[in-house]
Every structure is written in structure tokens, then in C-alpha cells.
C-alpha positions, 0 to 999 in steps of 0.5 A: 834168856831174855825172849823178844815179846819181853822186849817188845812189852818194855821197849815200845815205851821207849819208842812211843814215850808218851804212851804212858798215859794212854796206858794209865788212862785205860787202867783208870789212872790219870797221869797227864801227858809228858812234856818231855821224856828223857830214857835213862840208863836202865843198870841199877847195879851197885858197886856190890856184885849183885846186878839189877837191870830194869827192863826200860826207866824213863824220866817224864816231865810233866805241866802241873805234877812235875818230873817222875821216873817210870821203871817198866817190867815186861813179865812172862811168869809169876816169879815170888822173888819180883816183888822184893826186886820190884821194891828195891828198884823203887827205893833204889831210884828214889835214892839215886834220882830224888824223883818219885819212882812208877811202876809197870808191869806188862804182862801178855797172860792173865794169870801172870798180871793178877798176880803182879797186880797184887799189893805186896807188904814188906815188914812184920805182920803188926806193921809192914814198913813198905807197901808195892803198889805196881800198876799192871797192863795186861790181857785183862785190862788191855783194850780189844781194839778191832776197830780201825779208827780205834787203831788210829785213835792211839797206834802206839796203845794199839800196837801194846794191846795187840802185844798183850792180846797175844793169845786171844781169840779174836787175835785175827780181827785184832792184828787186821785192824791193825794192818788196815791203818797201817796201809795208808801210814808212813813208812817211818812210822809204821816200820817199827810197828810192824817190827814191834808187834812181830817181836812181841807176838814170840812164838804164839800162833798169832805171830804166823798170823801177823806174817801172813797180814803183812806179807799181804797188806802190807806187801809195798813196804820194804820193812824188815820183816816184810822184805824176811817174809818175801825173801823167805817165799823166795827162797822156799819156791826155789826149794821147791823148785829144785826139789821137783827138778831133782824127782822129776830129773830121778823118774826120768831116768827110771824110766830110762833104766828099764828101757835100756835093760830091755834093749840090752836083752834085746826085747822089743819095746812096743810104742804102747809099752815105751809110752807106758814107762815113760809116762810112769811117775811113781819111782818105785814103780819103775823100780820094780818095772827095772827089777822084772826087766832083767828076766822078764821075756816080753816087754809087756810082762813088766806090768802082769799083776799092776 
């Protein structure tokens, strides 16, 4: 199953496009900034049974190079029958579009991306035929961005850095940096932000982390996330609400009970004793208050040994 810090490591390319570039550059590649960007269908399935998805393809145009396709992978785990698949989209692409194919491999663990980062040849010893060259984006070459003006320098590369930087440990300073800009930046565009990075971060303890920022700095916006968070604060207090209203309401009558059993059997109850039994709020002291009511011949014999 598909999980969503996979999705959010392809899919940002396709909010922010041009992030390509940010990304190579940080990876000490230079690819000029797209002119125009198209999102092509992403199914590489043939009229064969076998099915081939790539995560995101773009088509980016450029000044001086000209169009190529770049085909993103989110990778959550070293998988030894990648490489063949990576090669087949490669080839695959160049056949269908007559463009020159790119690859890149977002990854959010260090091993995972040295792995996929690995030249891989296909071909016998004495002469491989093809060689995969995939450029890696992970933890190991992402920036630590905990710099405000660095976050608003390039939010889209600081949103993916937050993303590969899941399970850092300065994951706190890294997130905050973020909320910090996001503060004074359009709804419209820190919305998908907010969705993106909550959806990359998964399960990793720095998801809760995020909640938290954006329920606190961030709590004007009405994002999605944002109006979850509140919601379920909303939904939590009433919990709690009712749950304090149902032990409360269950002491109460407790107390009742051992009041009725006294009166019943006739024994006077002085105020001391009264006071006593009401004020008590532990259930299972009044349960055995109940219990010694039912033989007990003064009022104040309930509570020998307590």
C-alpha cells in the first residue's frame, strides 16, 4: 500500500514544478529553470499485462537545452528489482516521447538513498550495455533549513527538505522555521504546505510535532489540517466532558446509596457522617462504605479501619 510521505515526496513536484532545479542545484547539478512545465500521465503500462506506474512525469521546457521528461520516484526501502524498473521507464520514455528522460529518487532514510544513488549497469561483465544514473534527494543531501529567511529563500525546497528530514534531530527547529514564515504567507499558498508536510512526515514522531505547530501558529487558518486539528480538540474536550459528567454523576449516586441503606435500617446519619460520604470521590470506597452499611449498627462504623 501506497503510504502518504511517498506521496508527498513525488507529488510536490507536481505542485511546485520548478522545484526541480532548486533541488538539482542543491545536488551540484545544473539544470536551468523551466520555461514551462507540462504533468504527463504518469501510466507506462503496456498493451502486455505487466503494469508500470511512475510516481510523478513531468515535461519541462527549457531556454537553452530544450524539453526533457523528468520521471520522480518516492522510495521508502532498498528494493534490488528498482533499478531494472528505473531502466525500463528510462528507455520507455525516451521510445514513447523522443525526449531525453531524468530521473529522481526522493528518499526520507539515509540508507535507502545511498542505495538508490549507486550506479547500477545492466549487461555482461565485459561490456554493460546501459548504465542507470539516478540523481537522489535525501536526508543525506537535503538541506537542514532552520533559518527563516531560508524557508522563504525557496518554500517549496524547504517544504521537500522538511519531508526528507523527517527523522532528524533537529526535526523540531526545522518544522518551526517553517510555521514561522508560513505565518505572514497566503493562505492559498501556505494551504497545500501545511497538507504536504503533514502527509510526508507519515507516522514519524515528527508528524505530532507538526500538528501541534499548526494548531498553535497557525491557528487563523482554516487549512484542512488545521480546522482536523481543532475539530478533534473539539471532539476530545467533550469526550472528556462527558466522560467526568458520567464518573462524577456514578459518585454521586454512590454516596446516595449508603445514605439510603442507613436510613432504611433506620440509623441516624449525623452531619459529621453525611458530610463525610458525600464528599467522598473514590467509587470503590463508597462500595465498601455500601457494603458495611447493610450491617453496620451506627453510622460511624462505616469508616473503623479507613
Amino acid at each position: 500500500m501506497v503510504s502518504s510521505p511517498h506521496e508527498a515526496m513525488h507529488r510536490i513536484f507536481q505542485e511546485y514544478p520548478t522545484l526541480f532545479s532548486g533541488v538539482a542545484e542543491v545536488l551540484g547539478v545544473g539544470f536551468p529553470p523551466p520555461t514551462t512545465v507540462t504533468v504527463l500521465p504518469n501510466d507506462l503500462t503496456e498493451t502486455s499485462p505487466v503494469e508500470r506506474r511512475v510516481d510523478t512525469l513531468l515535461r519541462l521546457e527549457t531556454e537553452n537545452d530544450g524539453p526533457f521528461l523528468l520521471a520522480i520516484e518516492a522510495q521508502g526501502k532498498k528494493d534490488p528489482n528498482k533499478p531494472a524498473s528505473w531502466a525500463y521507464y528510462a528507455s520507455y520514455l525516451l521510445t514513447k516521447y523522443r525526449l531525453q528522460p531524468m530521473l529522481l529518487v526522493v528518499c526520507q532514510d539515509r540508507a535507502t538513498a545511498e542505495w538508490a544513488a549507486q550506479q547500477v549497469s545492466f549487461g555482461p561483465r565485459q561490456w554493460p550495455l546501459l548504465t542507470l544514473r539516478p540523481l537522489v534527494a535525501g536526508p543525506h543531501n537535503m538541506p537542514v533549513i532552520t533559518n527563516p529567511a531560508q524557508v522563504r529563500k525557496d518554500l517549496a525546497l524547504a517544504t521537500l527538505a522538511a519531508i526528507t528530514h523527517a527523522t532528524h534531530p533537529n526535526a523540531g527547529a526545522i518544522l518551526k522555521s517553517v510555521t514561522t514564515v508560513l505565518r505572514d504567507t497566503p493562505q492559498s499558498i501556505a494551504n497545500p504546505i501545511i497538507e504536504l508536510i503533514a502527509q510526508g512526515l507519515g507516522k514519524h514522531p515528527a508528524a505530532e510535532l507538526w500538528r501541534k505547530l499548526v494548531a498553535v501558529d497557525l491557528s487563523f487558518y482554516k487549512s484542512p489540517l488545521s480546522e482536523e486539528i481543532r475539530e478533534e480538540g473539539r471532539v476530545k474536550g467533550r469526550a472528556e466532558g462527558r466522560a467526568e459528567g458520567r464518573a462524577e454523576g456514578e459518585t454521586r449516586r454512590a454516596a446516595e446509596d449508603v445514605l439510603e441503606v442507613l436510613a432504611v435500617r433506620g440509623i441516624d446519619v449525623p452531619e459529621e457522617a453525611r458530610e463525610r460520604i458525600t464528599g467522598c470521590g473514590d467509587p470503590e470506597t463508597l462500595r465498601r462504605w455500601h457494603r458495611r452499611a447493610v450491617t453496620t449498627s451506627t453510622a460511624e462504623e462505616i469508616f473503623e479501619d479507613e
